[in-house]
N, C-alpha and C positions, 0 to 999 in steps of 0.2 A: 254444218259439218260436225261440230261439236255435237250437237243434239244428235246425231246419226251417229258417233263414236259409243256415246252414252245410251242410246238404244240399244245398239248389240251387245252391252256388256250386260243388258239387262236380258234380253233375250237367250241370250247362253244361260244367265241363272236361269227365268223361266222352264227353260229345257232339262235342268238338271246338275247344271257345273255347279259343284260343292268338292270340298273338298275334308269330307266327314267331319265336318260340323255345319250346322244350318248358317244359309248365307242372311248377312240384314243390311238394312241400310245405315247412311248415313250423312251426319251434317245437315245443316238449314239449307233450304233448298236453293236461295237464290246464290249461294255461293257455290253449287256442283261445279259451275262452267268455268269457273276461276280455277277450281284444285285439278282442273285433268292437265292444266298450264304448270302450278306449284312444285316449284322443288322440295326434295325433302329437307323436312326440318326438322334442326337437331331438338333433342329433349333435353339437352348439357343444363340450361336455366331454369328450366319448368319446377314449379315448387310441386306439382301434382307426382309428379316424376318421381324427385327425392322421398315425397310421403311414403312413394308405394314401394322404392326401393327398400327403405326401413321399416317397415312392413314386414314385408319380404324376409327379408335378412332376420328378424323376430321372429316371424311363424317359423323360420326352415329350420333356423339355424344355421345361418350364413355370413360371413362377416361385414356387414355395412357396410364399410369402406370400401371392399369390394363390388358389393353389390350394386352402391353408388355409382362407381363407377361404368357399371354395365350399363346403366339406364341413362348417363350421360353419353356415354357413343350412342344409344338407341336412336334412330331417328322417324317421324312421322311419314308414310308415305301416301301420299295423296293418292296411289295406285290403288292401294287396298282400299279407301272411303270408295272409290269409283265401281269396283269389282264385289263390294259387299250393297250395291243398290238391291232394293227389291223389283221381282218384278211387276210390271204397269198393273193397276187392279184392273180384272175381267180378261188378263191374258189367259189363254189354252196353252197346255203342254202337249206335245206330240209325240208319242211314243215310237209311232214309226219313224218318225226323224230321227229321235234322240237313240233308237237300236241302229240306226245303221252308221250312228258316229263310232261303233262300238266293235259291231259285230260283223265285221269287214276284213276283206283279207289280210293285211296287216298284221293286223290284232292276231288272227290265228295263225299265220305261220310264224311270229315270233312267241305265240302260245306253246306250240307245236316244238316249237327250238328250246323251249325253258324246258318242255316236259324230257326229252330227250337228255339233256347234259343235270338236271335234276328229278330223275325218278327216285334214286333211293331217298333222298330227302323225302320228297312228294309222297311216298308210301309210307315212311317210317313215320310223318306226322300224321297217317290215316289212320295207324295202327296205334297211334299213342293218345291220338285226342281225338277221336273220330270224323275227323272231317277229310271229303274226299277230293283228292286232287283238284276236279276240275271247278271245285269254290275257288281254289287257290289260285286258280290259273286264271278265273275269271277278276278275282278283285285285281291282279297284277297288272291286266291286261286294262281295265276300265281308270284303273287309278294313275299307271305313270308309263302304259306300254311295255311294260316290263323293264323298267328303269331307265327309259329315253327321255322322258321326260317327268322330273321328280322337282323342278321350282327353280326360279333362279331370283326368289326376294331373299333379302335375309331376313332370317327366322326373328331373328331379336326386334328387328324394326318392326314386323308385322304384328308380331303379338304385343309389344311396346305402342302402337297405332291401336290396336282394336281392345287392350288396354286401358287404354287413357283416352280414348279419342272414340268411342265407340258411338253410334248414331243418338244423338237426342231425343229423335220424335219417333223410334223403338219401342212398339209396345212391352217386349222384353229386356229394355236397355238395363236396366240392374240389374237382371240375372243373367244378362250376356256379359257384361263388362266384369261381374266377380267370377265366370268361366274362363274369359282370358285372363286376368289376373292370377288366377290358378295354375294357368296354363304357364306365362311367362313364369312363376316359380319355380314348378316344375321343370320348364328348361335350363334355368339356371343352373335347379340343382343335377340337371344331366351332363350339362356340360361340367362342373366339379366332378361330376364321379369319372367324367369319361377323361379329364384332364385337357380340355379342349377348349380354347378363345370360342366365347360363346360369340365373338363374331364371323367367326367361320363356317355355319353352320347355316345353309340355304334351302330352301324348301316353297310350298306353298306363298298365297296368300294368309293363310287361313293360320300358319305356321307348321302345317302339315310336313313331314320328314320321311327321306328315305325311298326308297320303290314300293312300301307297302301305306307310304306315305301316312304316319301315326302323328297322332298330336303328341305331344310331349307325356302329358299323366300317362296316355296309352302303353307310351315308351316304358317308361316307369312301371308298369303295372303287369304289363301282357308281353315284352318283348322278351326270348328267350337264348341265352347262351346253347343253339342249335347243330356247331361241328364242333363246340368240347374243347376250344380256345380260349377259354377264360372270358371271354369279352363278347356282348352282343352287338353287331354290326348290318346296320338296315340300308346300306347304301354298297358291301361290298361282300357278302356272304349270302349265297342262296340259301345255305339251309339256314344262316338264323331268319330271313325272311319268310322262309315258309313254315318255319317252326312258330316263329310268332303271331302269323297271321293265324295260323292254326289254335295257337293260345289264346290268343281273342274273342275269336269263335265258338272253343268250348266255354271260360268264361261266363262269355254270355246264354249258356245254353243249348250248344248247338246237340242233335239227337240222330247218332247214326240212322235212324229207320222215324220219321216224324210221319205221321196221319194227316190224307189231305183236308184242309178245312172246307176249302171254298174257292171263290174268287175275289179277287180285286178291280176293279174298272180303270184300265188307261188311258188318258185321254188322246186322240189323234186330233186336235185340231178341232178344224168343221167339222169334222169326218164322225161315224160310230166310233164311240169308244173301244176297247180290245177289251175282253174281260180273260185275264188270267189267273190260272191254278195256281193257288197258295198252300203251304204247310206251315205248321210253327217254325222249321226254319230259314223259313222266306222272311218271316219279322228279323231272323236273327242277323241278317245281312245288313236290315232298316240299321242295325244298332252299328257298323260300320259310318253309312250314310243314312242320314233318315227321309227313304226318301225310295217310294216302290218303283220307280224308275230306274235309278241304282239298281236296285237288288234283281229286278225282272233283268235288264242288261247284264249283269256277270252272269244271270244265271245263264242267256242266252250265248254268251263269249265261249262260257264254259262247256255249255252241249257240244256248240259248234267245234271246239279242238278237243274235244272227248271223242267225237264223232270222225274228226282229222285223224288220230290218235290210232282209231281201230281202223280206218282203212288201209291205215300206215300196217298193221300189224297184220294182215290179212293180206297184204304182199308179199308178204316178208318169206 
């Protein structure tokens, strides 16, 4: 039963559950089946902890003591080593599976309801940074349903866990573990700007935040004070979440009018693969999640309530 727990969590990543960042594994192997049992464990003693919080507190400019303190509540959760497995070598991803986790009615009629109660937002970030609605509607819809479901670990624990506890036999383990380190700084210092207990703050595994579900530097970098309230708010204001997913976007590049390249090959399983039409801003999506599956799926979310959109408008 265990082992069949621990298979599906690996077969969801298989198929694509990330949570824009690349998933990995973790821990020695003969201990997996003990930590899916393990409660979480505080980090209050851990000398690894204290290093990284005065670290921390040095690079940012943060005051130790407090920062201290944040990594002593942090605690280890055995959920996250379980949800960051790889998946099995020689597994197949299935595209048509992993689009119709996606691109389902659901997804478009609460696509359909975002576009409606935010047009002007949705247009005014087309007009200001070129990206067109239905990206927006697409990453909302593939990332939390349009804020139904946006995490419920704490942010601090999880990035505190893949932090300090990130997999050993990772062939990226050092450049993963100085990403989240990164990453918990960064939320540290969001929670001081935003004046907020950085234990408050729920999200991902991954420590993903919000409905448009950003890693913390993202927050930092690309999220935008979008209705002109002083404050950027990714859990209770539609246009700063559209404005900033739209900041992202450009960012990275994204080009009103982009030239097809080519294709990309999907995998189905046994099956033929799908080969689908790429432009350069189909890479630009990768940079969200990395990962053509993501990107092919919002972009297909997004047709499909572009599509709902104008039949809506064709009754009218």
């Amino acid at each position: 039963m265990h082992f069949l727990v621990r298979f599906i969590f690996v077969l969801l990543l298989a198929l694509g559950v990330q949570a824009h960042v690349d998933a990995a594994p973790h821990t020695q192997t003969r201990h997996k089946a003990k930590l899916v049992h393990a409660r979480a464990m505080s980090y209050a003693k851990n000398a690894s902890a204290i290093a990284l919080a005065d670290s921390i507190a040095k690079t940012e400019g943060l005051d130790p003591a407090w920062v201290r303190v944040q990594l002593r509540d942090a605690k280890f959760l055995p959920q996250v080593v379980q949800l960051m497995q790889p998946a099995p070598v020689g597994s197949k991803k299935n595209w048509t599976a992993y689009r119709n986790r996606f691109v389902m009615p659901l997804h478009i009629a609460r696509g359909v309801a975002f576009w409606r109660n935010n047009q002007s937002a949705l247009l005014r970030a087309q007009q200001e940074y070129g990206v067109p609605p239905y990206i927006i509607l697409g990453i909302l819809g593939v990332e939390t349903i349009y804020g139904h479901n946006t995490g419920s670990f704490r942010v601090l624990d999880a990035l505190a866990t893949l932090a300090l506890d990130y997999p050993v036999q990772h062939p990226r383990r050092d450049a993963r573990t100085e990403y989240f380190r990164n990453e918990l700084a960064q939320f540290l210092l969001l929670a001081k700007q935003m004046h907020r207990d950085p234990k408050s703050y729920k999200g991902s595994y991954a420590g993903a935040m919000g409905w448009p579900q950003f890693m913390p530097s993202s927050w930092m970098k690309y999220a935008v004070d979008f209705d002109g309230d002083s404050k950027t708010d990714l859990w209770q204001s539609p246009s700063d979440i559209v404005g900033s997913i739209a900041s992202y976007f450009k960012a990275y590049g994204w080009k009103q009018s982009a030239q097809p390249m080519g294709t990309v090959e999907l995998e189905n399983g046994a099956d033929a693969p799908t080969p689908y039409p790429v432009d350069s801003n189909f890479f630009v999506i990768t940079k969200y999640n990395d990962s053509y599956y993501y990107a092919a799926a919002v972009l297909e979310l997004g047709y499909a309530i572009e599509a709902e959109i104008s039949n809506d408008k064709k009754n009218y």
